[in-house]
N, C-alpha and C positions, 0 to 999 in steps of 0.2 A: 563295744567300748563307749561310755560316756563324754561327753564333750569335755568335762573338767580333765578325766584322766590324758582326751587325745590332748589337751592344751598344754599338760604336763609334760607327756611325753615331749613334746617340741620345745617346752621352756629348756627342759633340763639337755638336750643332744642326743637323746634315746631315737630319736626318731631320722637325725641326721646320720648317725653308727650306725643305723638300720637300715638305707636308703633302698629302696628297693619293694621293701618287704612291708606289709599292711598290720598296725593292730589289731587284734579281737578279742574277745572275752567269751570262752568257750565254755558251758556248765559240764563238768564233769563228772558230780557227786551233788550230795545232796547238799543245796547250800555252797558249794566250793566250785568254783572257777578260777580258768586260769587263763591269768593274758598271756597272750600267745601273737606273737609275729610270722605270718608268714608269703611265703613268695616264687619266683621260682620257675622251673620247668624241667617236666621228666620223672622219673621217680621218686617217691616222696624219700626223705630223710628226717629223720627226729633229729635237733640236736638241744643236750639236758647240757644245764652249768652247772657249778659248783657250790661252795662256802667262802666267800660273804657275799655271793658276786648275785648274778640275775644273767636273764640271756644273753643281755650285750656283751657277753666274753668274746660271741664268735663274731665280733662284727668285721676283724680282719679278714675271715675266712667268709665271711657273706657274698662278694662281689664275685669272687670264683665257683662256690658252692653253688651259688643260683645260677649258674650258666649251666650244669648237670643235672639238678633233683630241684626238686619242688621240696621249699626246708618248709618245717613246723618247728618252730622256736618259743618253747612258755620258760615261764616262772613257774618253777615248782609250788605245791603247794606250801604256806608258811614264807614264799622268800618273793621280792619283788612285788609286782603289783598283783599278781594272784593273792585270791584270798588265804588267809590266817586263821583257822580254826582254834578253839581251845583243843589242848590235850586233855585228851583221856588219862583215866586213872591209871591203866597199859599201855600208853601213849600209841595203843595199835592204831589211831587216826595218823599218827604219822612214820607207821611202819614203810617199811621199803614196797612191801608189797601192797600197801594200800595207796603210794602214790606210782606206782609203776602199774597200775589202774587205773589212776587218773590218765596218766598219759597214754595206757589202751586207749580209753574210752574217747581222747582226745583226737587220737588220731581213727577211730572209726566216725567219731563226730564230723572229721573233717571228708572222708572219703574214703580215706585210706586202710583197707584192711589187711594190706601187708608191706612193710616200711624197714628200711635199715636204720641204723642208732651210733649215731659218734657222742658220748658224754665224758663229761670230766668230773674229780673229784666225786660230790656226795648225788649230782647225777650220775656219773657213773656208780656207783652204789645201788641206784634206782634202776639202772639200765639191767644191771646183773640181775636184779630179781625179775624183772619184766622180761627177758628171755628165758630163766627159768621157769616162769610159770606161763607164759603165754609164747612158748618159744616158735610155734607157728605163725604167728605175726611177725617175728623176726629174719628178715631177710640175711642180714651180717652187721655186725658188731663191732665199732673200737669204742674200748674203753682207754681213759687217760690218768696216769699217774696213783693208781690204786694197785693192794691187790687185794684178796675176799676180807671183808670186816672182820670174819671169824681167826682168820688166820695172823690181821695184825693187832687183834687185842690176845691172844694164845702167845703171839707172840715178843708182847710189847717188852722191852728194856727202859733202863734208865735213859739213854739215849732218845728213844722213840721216844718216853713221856715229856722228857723236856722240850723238844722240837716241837711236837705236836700236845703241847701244854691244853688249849681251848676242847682236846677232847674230853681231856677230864674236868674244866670245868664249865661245859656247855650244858655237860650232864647233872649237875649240883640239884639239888628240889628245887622247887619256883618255891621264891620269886627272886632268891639270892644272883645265879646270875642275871635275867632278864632284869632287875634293876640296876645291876653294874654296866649293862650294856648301853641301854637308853638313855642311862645319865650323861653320854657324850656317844653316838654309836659312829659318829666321823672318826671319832680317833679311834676306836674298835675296830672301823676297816683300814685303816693306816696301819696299826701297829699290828695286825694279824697279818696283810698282805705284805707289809713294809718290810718284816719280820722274815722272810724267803730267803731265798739267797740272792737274788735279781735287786729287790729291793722296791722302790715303785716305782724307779725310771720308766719299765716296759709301758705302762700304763697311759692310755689317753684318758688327760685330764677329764675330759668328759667321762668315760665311761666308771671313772673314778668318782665323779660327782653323783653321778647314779648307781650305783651302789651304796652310797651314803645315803642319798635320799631314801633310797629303798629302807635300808636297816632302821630307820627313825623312823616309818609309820607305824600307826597304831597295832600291834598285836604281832611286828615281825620281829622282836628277839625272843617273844614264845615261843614262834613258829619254829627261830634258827634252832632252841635250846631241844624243844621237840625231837622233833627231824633226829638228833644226837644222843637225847635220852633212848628213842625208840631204837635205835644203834649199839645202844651198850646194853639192849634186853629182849624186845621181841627178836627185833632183825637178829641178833646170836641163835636163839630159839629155831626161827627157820630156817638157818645155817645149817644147825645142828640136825633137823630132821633132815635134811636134803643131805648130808654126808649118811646119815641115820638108814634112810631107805635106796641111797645111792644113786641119787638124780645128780644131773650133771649137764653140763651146755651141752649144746650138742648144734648150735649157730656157728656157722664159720667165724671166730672170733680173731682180732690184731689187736696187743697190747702195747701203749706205748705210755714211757715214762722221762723224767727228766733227769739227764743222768747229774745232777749238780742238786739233784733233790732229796728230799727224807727217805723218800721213798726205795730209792736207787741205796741209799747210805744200809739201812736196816733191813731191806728183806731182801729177797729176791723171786721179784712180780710175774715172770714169766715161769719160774718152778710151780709157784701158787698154782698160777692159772690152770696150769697142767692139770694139776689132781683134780681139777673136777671139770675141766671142758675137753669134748673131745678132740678138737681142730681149732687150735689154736698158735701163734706166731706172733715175738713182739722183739721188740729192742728199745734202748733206750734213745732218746734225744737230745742233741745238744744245749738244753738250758734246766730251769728250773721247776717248778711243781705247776706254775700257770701257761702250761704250753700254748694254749688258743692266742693268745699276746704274748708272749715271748718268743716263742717261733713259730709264726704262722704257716711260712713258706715251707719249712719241715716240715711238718703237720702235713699239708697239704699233699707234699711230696711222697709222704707215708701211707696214707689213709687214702685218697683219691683214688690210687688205682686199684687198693683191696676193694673199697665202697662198687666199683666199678666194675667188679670182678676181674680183674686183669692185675697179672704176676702175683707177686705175694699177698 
């Protein structure tokens, strides 16, 4: 990590939400690094964020997690202080499978050759392909408020498209949204996250400032748009073969959702998950789509003791 970005980090509260845990800037790929927080003791834990966010999601759930596992916490590639690639013409530079390789490589970079994974939203998206394809590295598994990408675009409604409007238009050709994004991206995470059913109360102002920071440097509402395009086309593609040749989780996996959310309203996450994971168990939770800050102590309460191996 550079002294401009550590000084960043501390201006903006990343590094106070963090407390604990160390920056670093780890090469993953050619050209593409990812900052990455980490800390800790015991077994290692991955944990991936979401859309519009960066890692500081889990900063609630830091002070407990690190008293169990040893976390590794980055920026996906495309979002936060990790690097931003251009997209490809396939946008397969920011297929699911090509950043849930990142974070292999991330965490054999660090030590670790075999790691469990708590992510949410479009890391969770990440996490799913990265147990599919690397599913030996994979210890255990919760993903947060999804279910398979293939199943909710097969499955989308009127409903679905209005709630979750930014999916179809994340995906538009460049450079139509990444100019509508940049030209204010404070109000892009306000009125994207604002827009929930919680609202942004749940939110430490801080970590809300850093998110915004993040979305306003140079090449991250490409990255965000990426990330989405490669969602509504390869990532289906390898959906599609993996239903195609009949690959399926096979990580002990816990699904958890918000039952006040989209997600909970249109599908139903735990039938998903079923059809293509062997060992799998979820229920819903008491708030909205941003569980890591809206109910952390649920969370905690849920996940801890599968992460753990103990009860459910």
């Amino acid at each position: 990590m550079t002294v401009t970005q550590a000084e960043l980090a501390v201006e903006t509260g990343a590094a106070a939400l963090m407390a604990g845990l160390a920056p670093q800037q780890v090469l993953v790929d050619d050209g593409v690094q990812l900052h990455t927080w980490v800390g800790g003791q015991g077994p290692a834990l991955l944990l991936v964020h979401g859309h519009p966010q960066t890692a500081v999601i889990w900063h609630r759930l830091v002070p407990e997690l690190s008293r169990h596992f040893t976390l590794v916490v980055p920026d996906l590639r495309g979002y936060g202080d990790s690097s931003k690639p251009r997209g490809a013409a396939d946008h397969a530079n920011y297929s699911k499978r090509r950043m849930a390789r990142d974070l292999l490589v991330l965490m054999q970079q660090l030590g670790h050759g075999r790691f469990s994974v708590l992510a949410h939203d479009r890391g969770a998206r990440v996490a799913h392909r990265l147990a599919m394809d690397h599913g030996p590295a994979v210890e255990r598994l919760v993903l947060l408020d999804i279910a398979p990408t293939l199943a909710m675009y097969e499955q989308t409604n009127e409903d679905f498209a209005r709630a979750y409007w930014h999916w179809f238009f994340l995906i538009q050709p460049a450079p139509l949204p990444e100019r509508l994004i940049e030209a204010d991206a404070a109000a892009y995470v306000r009125d994207v996250m604002g827009g929930r059913s919680a609202g942004l109360g749940p939110f430490d102002a801080r970590a809300l400032g850093e998110y915004m920071r993040c979305l306003a440097l140079p090449g991250a509402a490409h990255g965000v748009c990426e990330d989405y395009r490669a969602a509504a086309g390869i990532d289906l593609v390898h959906e599609r073969e993996d239903r195609q040749t009949g690959l399926r989780l096979s990580v002990p996996l816990l699904v958890l959702w918000g039952e006040q959310g989209v997600v909970h309203r249109c599908f139903e996450p735990l039938k998903e998950w079923q059809k293509i994971a062997d060992d799998v168990r979820g229920w819903p939770l008491p708030c909205g789509h941003y569980i890591a800050e809206e109910a952390p102590q649920a969370l905690l309460d849920a996940a801890l003791p599968f992460l753990q191996g103990r009860g459910a």
